[in-house]
C-alpha positions in Angstrom: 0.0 0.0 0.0 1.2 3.5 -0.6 0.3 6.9 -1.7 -0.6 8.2 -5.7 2.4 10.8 -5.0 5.3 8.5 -3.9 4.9 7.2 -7.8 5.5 10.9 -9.2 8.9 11.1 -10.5 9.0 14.7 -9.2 8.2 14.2 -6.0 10.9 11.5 -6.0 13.9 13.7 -7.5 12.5 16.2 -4.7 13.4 13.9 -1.9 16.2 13.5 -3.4 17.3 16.6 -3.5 16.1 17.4 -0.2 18.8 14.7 1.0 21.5 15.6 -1.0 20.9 19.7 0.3 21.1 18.2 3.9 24.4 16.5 3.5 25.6 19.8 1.5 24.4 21.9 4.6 26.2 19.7 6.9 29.6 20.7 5.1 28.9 24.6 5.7 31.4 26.5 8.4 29.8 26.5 12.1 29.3 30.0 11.9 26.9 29.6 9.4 24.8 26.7 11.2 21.5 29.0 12.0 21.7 30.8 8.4 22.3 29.5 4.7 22.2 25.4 6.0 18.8 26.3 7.9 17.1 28.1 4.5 18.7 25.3 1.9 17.1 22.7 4.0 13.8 24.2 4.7 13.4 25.0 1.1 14.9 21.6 -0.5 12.2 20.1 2.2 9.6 22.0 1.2 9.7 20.6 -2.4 8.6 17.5 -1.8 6.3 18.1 1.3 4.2 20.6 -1.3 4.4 17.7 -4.1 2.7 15.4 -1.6 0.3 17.9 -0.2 -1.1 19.1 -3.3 -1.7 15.6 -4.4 -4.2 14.5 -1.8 -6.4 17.9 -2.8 -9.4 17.2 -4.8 -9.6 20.8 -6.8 -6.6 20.8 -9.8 -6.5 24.5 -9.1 -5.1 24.0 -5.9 -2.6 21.1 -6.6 -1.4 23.9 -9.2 -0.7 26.5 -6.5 0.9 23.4 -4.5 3.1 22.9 -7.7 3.7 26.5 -7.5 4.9 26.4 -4.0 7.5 24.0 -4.6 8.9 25.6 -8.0 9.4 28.6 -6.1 11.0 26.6 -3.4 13.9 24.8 -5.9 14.3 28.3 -7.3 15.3 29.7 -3.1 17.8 26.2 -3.4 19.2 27.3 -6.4 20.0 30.8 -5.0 21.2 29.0 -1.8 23.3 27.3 -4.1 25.2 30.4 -5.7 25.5 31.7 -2.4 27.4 28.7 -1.2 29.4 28.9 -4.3 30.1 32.7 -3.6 31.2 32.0 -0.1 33.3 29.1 -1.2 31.6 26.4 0.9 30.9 24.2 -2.2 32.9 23.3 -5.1 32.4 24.1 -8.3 32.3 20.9 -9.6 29.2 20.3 -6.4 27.6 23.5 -7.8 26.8 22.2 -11.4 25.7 19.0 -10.5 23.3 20.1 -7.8 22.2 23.3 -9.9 21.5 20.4 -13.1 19.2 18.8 -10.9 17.3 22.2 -9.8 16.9 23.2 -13.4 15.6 19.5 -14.5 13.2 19.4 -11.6 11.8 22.9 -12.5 11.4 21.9 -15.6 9.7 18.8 -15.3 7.5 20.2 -12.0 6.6 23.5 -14.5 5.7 20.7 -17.5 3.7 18.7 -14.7 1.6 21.5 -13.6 1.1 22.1 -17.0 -0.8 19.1 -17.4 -3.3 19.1 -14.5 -6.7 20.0 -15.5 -8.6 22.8 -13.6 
C-alpha cells in the first residue's frame, strides 16, 4: 500500500534533492549553522512536502498552487546554491551537478503542472 504521490517522479527527484541539500548543509562553516544550511534545508524540504500535499487535494486549481509552491521553493535552493558557491563552501564541480538537478526538476515540476486539469 502507498500513496498516488510517492509514484511521481517529481516528488521523487524532490526527496532526493532534499537529502542531497542536507548532506551539502552539513559541510557549511559553524558560523553559518543557524543561516544558509537552515534556509537550503527548509526550502529543498519543502519541495517534496508541497508535491505530496497538493496531491491529496481534490480541486486541480489547488494542486497547481501546491506545484507552485514547490517551483518557487527549488528556485530559493538554487540561489542558496550560488550563495554557497560565492562564499566558497561548495565546489564548483558540487555546484553544477546540484544546480543540473534544480533546473531538471523545475522543468519537469513546470511541464507537470502544465498538465493538470482545472
Amino acid at each position: 500500500m502507498k500513496f498516488k504521490f510517492e509514484d511521481l517522479l517529481i516528488w521523487q527527484k524532490g526527496m532526493d534533492l532534499g537529502e542531497n541539500m542536507n548532506v551539502v548543509a552539513d559541510k557549511f562553516p559553524k558560523k553559518e549553522q543557524f543561516n544558509l544550511p537552515s534556509q537550503i534545508r527548509r526550502a529543498s524540504d519543502s519541495i517534496a512536502l508541497n508535491i505530496s500535499e497538493g496531491s491529496i487535494l481534490q480541486s486541480g486549481a489547488e494542486y497547481k498552487r501546491f506545484l507552485g509552491y514547490a517551483i518557487r521553493s527549488i528556485a530559493e535552493v538554487v540561489t542558496c546554491l550560488h550563495k554557497a558557491k560565492r562564499r566558497n563552501y561548495i565546489s564548483e564541480e558540487e555546484f553544477i551537478m546540484y544546480y543540473k538537478s534544480c533546473f531538471d526538476l523545475i522543468n519537469m515540476t513546470i511541464a507537470f503542472r502544465k498538465k493538470i486539469i482545472t
